[in-house]
C-alpha positions as CSV (number, residue, x, y, z in Angstrom):
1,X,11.7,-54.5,-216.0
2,X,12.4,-56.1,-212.7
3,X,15.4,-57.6,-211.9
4,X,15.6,-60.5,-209.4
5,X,18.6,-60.6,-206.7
6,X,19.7,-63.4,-204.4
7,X,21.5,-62.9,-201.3
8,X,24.8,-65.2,-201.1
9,X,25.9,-65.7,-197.8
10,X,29.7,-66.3,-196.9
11,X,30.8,-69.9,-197.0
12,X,30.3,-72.0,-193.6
13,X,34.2,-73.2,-194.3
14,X,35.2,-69.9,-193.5
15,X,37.3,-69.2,-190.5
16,X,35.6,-65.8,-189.5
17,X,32.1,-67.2,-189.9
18,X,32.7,-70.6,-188.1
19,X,33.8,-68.0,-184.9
20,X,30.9,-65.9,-185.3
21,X,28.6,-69.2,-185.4
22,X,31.4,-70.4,-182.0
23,X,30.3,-66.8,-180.1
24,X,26.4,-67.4,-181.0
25,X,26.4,-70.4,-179.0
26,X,28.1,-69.5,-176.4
27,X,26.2,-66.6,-176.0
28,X,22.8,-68.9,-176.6
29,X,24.4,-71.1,-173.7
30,X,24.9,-68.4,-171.1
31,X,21.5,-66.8,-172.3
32,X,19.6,-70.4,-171.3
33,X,21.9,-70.9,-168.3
34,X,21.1,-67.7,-167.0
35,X,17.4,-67.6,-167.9
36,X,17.1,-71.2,-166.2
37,X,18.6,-69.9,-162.8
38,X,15.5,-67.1,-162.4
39,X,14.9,-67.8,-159.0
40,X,17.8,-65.2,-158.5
41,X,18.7,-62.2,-160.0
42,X,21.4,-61.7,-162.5
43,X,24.6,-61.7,-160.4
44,X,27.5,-58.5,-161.8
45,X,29.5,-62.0,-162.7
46,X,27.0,-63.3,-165.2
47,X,26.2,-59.5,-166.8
48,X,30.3,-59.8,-167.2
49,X,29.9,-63.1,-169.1
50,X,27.2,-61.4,-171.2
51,X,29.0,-58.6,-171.8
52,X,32.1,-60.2,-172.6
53,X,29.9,-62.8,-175.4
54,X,28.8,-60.2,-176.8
55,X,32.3,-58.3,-177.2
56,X,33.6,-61.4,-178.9
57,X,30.6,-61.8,-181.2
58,X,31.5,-58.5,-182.2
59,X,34.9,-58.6,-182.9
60,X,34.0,-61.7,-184.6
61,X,31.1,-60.0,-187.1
62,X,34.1,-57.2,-187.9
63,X,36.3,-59.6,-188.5
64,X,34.0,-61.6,-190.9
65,X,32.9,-58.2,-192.5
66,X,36.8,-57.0,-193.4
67,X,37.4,-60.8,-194.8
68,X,38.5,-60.8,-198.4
69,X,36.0,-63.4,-199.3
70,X,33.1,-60.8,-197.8
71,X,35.3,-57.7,-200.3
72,X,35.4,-60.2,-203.0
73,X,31.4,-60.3,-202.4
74,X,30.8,-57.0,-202.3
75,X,33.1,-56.3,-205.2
76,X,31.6,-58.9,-207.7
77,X,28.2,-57.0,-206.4
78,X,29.1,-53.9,-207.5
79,X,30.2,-55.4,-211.1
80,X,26.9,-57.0,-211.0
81,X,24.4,-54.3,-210.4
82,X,26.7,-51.8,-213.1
83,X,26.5,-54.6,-215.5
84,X,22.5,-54.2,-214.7
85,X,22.5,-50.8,-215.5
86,X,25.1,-51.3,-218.6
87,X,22.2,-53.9,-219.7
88,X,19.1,-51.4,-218.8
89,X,20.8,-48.6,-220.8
90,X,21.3,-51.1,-224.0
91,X,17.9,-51.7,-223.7
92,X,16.4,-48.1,-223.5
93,X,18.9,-47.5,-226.4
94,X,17.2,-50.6,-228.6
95,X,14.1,-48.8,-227.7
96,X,14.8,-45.5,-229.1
97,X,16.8,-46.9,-232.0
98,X,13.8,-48.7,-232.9
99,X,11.3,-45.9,-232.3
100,X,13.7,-43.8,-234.6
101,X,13.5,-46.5,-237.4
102,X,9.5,-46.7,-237.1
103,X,9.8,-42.8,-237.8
104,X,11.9,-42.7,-240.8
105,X,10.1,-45.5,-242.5
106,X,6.7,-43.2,-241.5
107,X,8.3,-40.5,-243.0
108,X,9.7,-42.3,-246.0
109,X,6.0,-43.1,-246.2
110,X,5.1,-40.2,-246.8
111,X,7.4,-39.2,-249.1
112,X,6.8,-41.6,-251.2
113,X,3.1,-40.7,-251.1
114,X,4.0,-37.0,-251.4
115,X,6.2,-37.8,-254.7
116,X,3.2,-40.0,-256.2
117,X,0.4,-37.5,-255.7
């Protein structure tokens, strides 16, 4: 049996992921600013910049990751996939309880057949 999951992604309300969406652009802007400007090379002041963007972006991601609503996520995931295997057991269970039932009527069967002859 396959079991389908979905990815939920962290609200867009949230503080952490509005900063990390704050540090993409700006490092989006510096990467097109400096891309445009190729005439020269990359000056030690804009790898700084770059540098610097991407230090922020991520402190940002860490700090999205440790966010209670991203622990709440990962929590209610783990319920999820042990309720999966709770459900996969029950069925395996069903399974065998039903093979066992298809035996003892078999062998009632034959009893019964046994007793007659």
């Amino acid at each position: 049996m396959a079991h389908v999951r979905s990815i939920s992604f962290p609200s867009r309300s949230q503080p952490e992921y509005l900063r990390v969406e704050i540090e993409l652009n700006r490092l989006k802007t510096w990467e097109s600013t400096s891309i445009s400007s190729t005439t020269t090379p990359f000056s030690l002041n804009t790898i700084q910049q770059g540098l610097v963007g991407l230090a922020e972006l991520y402190n940002c991601v860490q700090d999205l990751l440790v966010s209670p609503a991203i622990q709440m996520g990962r929590l209610a995931e783990e319920a999820l996939e042990a309720s999966v295997g709770l459900i996969d057991s029950c069925s395996t269970t069903r399974e065998l309880v039903l093979m066992m039932k298809e035996q003892v009527q078999d062998l009632q069967s034959k009893h019964t057949e046994c007793f007659y002859v």
